[in-house]
Backbone as numpy.savetxt, mean C-alpha at the origin, in Angstrom:
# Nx Ny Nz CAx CAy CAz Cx Cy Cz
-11.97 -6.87 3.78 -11.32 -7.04 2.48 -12.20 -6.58 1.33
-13.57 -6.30 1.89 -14.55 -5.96 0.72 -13.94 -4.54 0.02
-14.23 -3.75 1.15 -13.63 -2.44 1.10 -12.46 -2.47 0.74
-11.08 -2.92 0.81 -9.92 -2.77 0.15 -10.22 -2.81 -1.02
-11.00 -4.13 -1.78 -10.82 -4.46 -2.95 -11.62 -3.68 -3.74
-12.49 -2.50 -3.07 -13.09 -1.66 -3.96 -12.34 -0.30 -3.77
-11.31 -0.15 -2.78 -11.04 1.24 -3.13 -9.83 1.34 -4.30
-9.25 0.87 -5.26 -9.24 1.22 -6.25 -7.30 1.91 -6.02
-7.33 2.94 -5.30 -5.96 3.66 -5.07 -5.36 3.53 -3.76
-4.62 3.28 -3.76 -4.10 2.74 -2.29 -2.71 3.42 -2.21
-2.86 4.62 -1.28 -2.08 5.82 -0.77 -0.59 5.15 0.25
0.47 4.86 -0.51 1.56 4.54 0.72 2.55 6.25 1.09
2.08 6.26 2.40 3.27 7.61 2.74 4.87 7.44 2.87
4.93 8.71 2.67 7.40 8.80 2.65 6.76 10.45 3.07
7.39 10.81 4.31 7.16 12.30 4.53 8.13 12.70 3.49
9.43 12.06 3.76 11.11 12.55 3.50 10.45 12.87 1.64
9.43 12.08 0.93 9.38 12.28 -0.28 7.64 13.21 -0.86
7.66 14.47 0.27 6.66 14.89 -0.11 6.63 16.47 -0.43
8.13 16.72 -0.78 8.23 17.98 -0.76 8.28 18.94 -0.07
8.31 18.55 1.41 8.70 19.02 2.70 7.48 19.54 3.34
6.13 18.47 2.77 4.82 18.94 3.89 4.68 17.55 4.46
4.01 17.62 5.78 3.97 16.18 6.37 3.49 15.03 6.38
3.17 14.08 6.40 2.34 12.74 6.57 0.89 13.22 6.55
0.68 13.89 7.72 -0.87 14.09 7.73 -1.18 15.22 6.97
-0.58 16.18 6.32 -0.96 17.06 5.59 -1.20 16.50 3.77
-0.64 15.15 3.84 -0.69 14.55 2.45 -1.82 13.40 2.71
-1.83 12.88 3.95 -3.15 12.48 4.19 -4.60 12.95 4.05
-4.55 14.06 5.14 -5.74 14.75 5.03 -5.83 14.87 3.17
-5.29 15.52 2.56 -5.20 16.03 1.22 -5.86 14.28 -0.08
-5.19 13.42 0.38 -5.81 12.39 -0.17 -7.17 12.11 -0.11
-7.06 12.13 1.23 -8.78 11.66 1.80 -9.59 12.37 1.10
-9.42 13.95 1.42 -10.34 15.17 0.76 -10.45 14.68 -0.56
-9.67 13.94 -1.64 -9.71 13.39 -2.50 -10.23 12.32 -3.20
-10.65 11.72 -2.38 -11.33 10.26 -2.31 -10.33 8.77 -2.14
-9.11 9.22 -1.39 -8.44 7.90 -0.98 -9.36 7.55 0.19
-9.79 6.00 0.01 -10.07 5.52 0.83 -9.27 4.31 1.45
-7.80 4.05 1.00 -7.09 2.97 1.19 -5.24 3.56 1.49
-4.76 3.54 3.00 -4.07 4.66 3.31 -2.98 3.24 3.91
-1.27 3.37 3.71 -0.89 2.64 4.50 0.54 3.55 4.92
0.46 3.34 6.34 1.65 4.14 6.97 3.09 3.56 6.82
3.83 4.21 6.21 5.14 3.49 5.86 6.16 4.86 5.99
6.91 4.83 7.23 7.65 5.80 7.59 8.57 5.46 8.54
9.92 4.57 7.47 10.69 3.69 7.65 11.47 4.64 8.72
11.82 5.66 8.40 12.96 6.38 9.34 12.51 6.91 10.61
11.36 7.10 10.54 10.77 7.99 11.79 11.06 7.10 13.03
11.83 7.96 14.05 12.02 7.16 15.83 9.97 6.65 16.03
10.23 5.22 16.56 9.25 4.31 17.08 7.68 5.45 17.67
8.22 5.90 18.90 7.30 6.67 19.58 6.89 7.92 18.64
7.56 8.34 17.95 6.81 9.46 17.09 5.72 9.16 16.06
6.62 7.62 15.20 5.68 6.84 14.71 4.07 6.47 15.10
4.68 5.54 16.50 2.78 5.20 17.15 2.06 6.63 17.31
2.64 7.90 17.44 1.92 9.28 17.93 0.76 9.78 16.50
2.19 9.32 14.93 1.12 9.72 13.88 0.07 8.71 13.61
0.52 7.75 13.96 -0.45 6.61 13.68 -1.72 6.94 14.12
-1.27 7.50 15.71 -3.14 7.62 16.32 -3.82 8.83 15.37
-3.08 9.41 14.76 -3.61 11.04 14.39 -3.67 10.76 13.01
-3.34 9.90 12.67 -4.25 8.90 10.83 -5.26 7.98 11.38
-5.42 7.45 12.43 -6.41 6.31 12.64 -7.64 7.27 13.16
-7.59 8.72 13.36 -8.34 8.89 13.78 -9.20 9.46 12.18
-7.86 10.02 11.75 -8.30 10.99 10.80 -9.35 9.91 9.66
-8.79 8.36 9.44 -9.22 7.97 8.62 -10.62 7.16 9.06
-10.52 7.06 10.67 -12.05 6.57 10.88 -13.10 7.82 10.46
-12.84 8.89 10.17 -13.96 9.83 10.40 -14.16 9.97 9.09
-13.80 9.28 7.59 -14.25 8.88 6.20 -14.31 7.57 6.23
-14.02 6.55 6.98 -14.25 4.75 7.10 -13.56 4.84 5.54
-12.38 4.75 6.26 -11.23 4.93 5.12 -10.63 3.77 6.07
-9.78 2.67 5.18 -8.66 1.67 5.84 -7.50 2.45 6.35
-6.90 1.65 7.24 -5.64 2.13 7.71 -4.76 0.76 7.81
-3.37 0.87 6.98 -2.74 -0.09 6.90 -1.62 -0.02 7.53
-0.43 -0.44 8.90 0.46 -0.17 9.13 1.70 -1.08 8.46
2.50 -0.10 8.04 3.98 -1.23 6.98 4.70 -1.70 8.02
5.26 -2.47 8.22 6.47 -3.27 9.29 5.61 -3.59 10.54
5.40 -2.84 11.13 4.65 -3.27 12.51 3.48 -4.13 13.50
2.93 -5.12 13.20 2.16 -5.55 13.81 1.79 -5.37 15.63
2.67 -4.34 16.25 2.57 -3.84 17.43 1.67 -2.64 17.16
2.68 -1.98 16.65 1.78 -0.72 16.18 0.11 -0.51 15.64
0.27 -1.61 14.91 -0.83 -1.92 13.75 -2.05 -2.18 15.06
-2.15 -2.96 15.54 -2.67 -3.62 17.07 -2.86 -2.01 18.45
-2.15 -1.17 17.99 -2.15 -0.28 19.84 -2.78 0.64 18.76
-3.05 1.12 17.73 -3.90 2.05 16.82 -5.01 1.51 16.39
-5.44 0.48 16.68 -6.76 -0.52 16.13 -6.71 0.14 14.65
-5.87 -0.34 13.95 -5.28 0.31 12.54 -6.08 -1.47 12.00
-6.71 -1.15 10.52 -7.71 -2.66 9.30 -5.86 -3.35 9.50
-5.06 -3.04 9.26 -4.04 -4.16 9.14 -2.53 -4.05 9.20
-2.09 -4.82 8.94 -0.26 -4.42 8.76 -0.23 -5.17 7.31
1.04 -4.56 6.78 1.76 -4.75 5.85 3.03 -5.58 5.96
3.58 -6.41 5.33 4.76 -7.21 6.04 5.87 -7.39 4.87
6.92 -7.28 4.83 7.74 -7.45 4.02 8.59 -8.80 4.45
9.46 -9.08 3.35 10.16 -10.07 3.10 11.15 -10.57 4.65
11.52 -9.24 5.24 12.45 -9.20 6.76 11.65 -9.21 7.63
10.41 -8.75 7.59 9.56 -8.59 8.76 8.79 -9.79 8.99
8.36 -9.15 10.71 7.71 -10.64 11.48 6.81 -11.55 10.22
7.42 -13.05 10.16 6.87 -13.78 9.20 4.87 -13.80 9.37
4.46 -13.66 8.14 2.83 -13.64 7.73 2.30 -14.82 8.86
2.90 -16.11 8.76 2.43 -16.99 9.38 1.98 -16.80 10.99
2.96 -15.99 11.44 3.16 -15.93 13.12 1.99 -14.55 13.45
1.96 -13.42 12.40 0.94 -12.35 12.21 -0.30 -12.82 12.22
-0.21 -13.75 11.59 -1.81 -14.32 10.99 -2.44 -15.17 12.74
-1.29 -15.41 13.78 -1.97 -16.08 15.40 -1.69 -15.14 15.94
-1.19 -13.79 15.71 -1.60 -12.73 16.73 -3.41 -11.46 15.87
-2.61 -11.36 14.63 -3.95 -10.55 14.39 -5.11 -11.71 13.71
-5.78 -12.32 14.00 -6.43 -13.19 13.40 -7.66 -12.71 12.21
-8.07 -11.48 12.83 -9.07 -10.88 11.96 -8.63 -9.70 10.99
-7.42 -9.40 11.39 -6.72 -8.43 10.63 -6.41 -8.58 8.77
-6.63 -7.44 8.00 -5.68 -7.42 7.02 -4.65 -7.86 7.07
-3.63 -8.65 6.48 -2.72 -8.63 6.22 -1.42 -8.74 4.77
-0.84 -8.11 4.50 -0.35 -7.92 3.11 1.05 -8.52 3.90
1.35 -8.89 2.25 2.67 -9.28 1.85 3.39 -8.77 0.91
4.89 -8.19 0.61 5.46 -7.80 -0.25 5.45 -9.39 -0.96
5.70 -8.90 -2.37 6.45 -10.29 -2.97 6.76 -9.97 -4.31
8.23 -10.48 -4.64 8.87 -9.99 -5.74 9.09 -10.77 -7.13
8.34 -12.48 -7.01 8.09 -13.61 -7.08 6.91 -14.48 -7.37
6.76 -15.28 -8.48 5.46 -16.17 -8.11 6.39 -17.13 -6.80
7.57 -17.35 -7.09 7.41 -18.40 -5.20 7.32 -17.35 -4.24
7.43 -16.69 -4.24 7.43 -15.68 -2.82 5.75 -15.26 -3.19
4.97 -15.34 -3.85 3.49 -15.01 -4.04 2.97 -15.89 -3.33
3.14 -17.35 -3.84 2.28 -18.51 -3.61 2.53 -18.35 -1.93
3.76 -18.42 -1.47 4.23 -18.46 -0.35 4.08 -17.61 0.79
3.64 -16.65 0.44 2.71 -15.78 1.32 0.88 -15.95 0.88
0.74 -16.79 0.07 -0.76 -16.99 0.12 -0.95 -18.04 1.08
-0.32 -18.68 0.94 -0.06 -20.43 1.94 -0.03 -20.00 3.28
0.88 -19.06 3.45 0.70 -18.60 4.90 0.21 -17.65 5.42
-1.14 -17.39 4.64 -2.59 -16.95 5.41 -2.80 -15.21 4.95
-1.41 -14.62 4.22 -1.98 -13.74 3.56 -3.62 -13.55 3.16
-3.64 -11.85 3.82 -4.86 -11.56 3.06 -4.69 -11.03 1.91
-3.82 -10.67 1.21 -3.63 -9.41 -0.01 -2.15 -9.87 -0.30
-1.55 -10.07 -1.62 -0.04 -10.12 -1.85 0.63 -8.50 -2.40
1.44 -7.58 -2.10 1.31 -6.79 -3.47 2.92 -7.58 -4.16
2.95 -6.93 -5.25 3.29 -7.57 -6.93 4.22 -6.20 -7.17
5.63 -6.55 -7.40 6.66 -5.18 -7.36 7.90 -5.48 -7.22
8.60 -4.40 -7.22 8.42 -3.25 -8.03 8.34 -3.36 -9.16
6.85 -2.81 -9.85 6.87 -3.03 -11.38 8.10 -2.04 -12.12
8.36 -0.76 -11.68 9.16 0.19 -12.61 10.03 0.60 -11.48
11.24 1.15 -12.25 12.41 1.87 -11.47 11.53 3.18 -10.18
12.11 2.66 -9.50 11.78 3.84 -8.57 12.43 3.93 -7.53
12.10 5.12 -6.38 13.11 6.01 -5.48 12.53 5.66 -4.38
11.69 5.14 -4.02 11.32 4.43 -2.50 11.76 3.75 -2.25
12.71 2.51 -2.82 12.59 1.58 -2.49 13.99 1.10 -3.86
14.69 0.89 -2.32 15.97 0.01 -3.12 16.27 -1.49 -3.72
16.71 -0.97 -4.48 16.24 -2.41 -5.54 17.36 -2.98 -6.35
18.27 -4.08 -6.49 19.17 -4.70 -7.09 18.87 -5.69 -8.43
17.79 -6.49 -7.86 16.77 -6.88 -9.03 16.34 -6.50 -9.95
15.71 -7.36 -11.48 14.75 -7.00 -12.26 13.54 -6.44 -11.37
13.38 -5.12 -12.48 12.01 -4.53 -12.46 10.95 -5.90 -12.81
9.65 -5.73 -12.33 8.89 -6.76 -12.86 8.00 -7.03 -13.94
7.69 -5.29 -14.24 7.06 -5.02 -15.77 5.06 -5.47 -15.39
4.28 -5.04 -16.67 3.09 -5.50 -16.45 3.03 -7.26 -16.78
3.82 -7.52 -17.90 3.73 -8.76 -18.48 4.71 -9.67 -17.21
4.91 -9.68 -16.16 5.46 -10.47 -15.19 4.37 -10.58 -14.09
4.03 -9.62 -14.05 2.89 -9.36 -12.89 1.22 -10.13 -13.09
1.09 -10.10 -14.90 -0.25 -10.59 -14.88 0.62 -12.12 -15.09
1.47 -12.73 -15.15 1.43 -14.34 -14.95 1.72 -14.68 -13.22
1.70 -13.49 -12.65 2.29 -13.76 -11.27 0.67 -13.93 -11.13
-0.45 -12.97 -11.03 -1.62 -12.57 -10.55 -2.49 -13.75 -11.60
-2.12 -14.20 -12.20 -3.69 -15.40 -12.92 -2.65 -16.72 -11.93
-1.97 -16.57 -10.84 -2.12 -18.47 -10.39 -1.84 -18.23 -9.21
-2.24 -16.88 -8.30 -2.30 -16.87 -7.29 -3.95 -16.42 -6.94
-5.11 -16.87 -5.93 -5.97 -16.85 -5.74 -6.78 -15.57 -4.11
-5.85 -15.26 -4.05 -6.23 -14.20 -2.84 -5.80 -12.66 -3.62
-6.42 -11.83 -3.39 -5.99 -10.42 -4.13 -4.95 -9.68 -4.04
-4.45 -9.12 -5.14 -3.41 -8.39 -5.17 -3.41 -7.05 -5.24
-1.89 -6.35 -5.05 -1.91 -4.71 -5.13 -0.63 -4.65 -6.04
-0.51 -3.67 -7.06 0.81 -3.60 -7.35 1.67 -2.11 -6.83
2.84 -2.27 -7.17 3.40 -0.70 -6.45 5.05 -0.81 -7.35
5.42 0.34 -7.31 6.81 0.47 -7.87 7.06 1.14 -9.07
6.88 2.51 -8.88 7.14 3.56 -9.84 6.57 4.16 -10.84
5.11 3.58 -10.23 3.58 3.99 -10.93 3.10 5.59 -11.02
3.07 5.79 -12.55 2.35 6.97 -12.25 1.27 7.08 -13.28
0.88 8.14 -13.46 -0.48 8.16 -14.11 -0.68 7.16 -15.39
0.38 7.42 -16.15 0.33 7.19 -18.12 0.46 5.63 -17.78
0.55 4.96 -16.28 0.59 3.63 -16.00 -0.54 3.04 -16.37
-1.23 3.80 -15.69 -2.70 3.12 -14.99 -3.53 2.66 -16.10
-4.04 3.16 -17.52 -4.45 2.33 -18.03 -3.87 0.96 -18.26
-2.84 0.76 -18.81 -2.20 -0.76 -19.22 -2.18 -1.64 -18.21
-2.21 -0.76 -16.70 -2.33 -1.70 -15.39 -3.57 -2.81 -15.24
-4.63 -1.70 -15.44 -5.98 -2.15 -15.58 -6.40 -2.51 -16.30
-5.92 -2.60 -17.39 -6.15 -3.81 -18.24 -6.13 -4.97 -18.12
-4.07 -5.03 -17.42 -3.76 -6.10 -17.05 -4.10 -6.98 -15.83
-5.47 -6.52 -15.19 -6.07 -7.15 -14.31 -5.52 -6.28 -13.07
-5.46 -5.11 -13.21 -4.80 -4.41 -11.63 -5.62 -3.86 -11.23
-6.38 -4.31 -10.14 -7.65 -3.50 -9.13 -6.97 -2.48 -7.88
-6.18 -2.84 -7.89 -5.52 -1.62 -6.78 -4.31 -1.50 -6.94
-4.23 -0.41 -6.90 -3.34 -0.14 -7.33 -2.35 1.19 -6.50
-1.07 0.67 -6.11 -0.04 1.63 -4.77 0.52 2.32 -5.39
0.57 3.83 -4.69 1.46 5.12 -5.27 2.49 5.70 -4.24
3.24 6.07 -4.20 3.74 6.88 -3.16 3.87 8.27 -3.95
4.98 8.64 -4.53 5.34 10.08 -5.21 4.55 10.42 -6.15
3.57 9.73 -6.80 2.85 10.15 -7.53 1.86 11.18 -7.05
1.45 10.94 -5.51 0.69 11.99 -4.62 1.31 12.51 -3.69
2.60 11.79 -3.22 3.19 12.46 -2.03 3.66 13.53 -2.49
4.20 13.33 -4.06 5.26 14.57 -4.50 4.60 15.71 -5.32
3.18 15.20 -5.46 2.45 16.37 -6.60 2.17 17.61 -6.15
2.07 18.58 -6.72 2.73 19.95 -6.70 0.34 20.07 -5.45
-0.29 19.40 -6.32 -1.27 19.34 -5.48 -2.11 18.01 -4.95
-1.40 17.58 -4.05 -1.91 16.09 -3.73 -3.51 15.50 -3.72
-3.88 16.59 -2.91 -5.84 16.04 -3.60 -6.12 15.83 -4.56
-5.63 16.54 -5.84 -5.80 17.12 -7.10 -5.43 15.41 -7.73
-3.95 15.37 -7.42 -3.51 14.09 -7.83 -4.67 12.78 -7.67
-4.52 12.79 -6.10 -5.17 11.88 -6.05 -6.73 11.21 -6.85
-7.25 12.53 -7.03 -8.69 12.71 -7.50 -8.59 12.14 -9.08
-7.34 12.74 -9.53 -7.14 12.17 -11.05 -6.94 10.59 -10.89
-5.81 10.07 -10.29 -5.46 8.60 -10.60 -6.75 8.11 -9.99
-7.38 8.39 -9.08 -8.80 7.32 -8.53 -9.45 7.49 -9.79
-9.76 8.43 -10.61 -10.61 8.45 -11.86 -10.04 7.46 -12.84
-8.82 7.77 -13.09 -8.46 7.15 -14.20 -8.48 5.37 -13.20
-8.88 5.02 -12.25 -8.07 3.65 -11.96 -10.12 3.42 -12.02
-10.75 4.06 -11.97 -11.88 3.77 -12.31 -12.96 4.07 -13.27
-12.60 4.49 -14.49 -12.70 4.47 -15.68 -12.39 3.40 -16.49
């Protein structure tokens, strides 16, 4: 968790949203960049093709001791010796994750200070805080959550947070102001015309 909480940009993949180059070609391109905080989220992809990229990011990201985070899966997360899984609101509950991976990362979506507290209680390592802004990953019926929702969510919960949801550059100062140490992108690098390039900028600006 040391290392999460210092890498600063935290890379979520969408092939379907990268302009028609692949997972590992926006990977590699991050890394070369200085992502050191990578989580696989490639809701549509058939199972077995899935675990195939997984091994071919777990390898790619041990050879910079870069994290590897898997979204939905705690099988997966476990047969790739992948730092953790990611868990959302439908997926296998945090509590039951937390007696199979015991040493593992583990994140929680949460849209909520009760859904915050409530994945800290049950053994969360990391909450993320979202969707702050309208965005295309991720379907949404709800209020957006804004910065001013997020820093009263993040001063009364005590384990670390990530935020995510329609972040892009002209974000990141007011983020970090507002107490945001890491901070999740998807299209901001998946979709940039040069993804290293991207990436290299928002890690600057998220550490400046």
């Amino acid at each position: 968790m040391e290392k999460f909480c210092q890498a600063g940009l935290y890379l979520v993949t969408a092939q379907k949203l990268s302009r028609g180059r692949t997972t590992k070609a926006i990977v590699r391109a991050a890394l070369t960049g200085g992502v050191r905080l990578i989580q696989l989220r490639e809701k549509d992809m058939p199972l077995l093709e899935f675990v195939e990229l997984a091994k071919e990011i777990r390898a790619m990201t041990m050879k910079v001791k870069a994290l590897l985070i898997i979204n939905d899966r705690l099988d997966v997360a476990l047969a790739v010796n992948a730092d953790g899984v990611h868990l959302g609101l439908d997926d296998l509950p945090v509590t039951c994750a937390r007696k199979i991976g015991k040493n593992m990362i583990i994140g929680a979506s949460t849209h909520s200070l009760r859904e915050a507290l409530a994945a800290q209680d049950a053994g969360a390592s990391y909450i993320n805080i979202g969707p702050l802004f309208p965005t295309k990953t991720k379907s949404w019926s709800g209020k957006f959550i804004g910065i001013e929702k997020m820093k009263q969510i993040a001063q009364k919960i005590k384990i670390p947070f990530t935020v995510m949801g329609g972040i892009k550059a002209e974000h990141i100062p007011d983020l970090v102001r507002a107490g945001a140490k890491t901070i999740a992108v998807v299209t901001a690098v998946t979709a940039a015309r040069n993804p290293r390039a991207a990436a290299r900028h928002l890690l600057n600006l998220i550490r400046s």
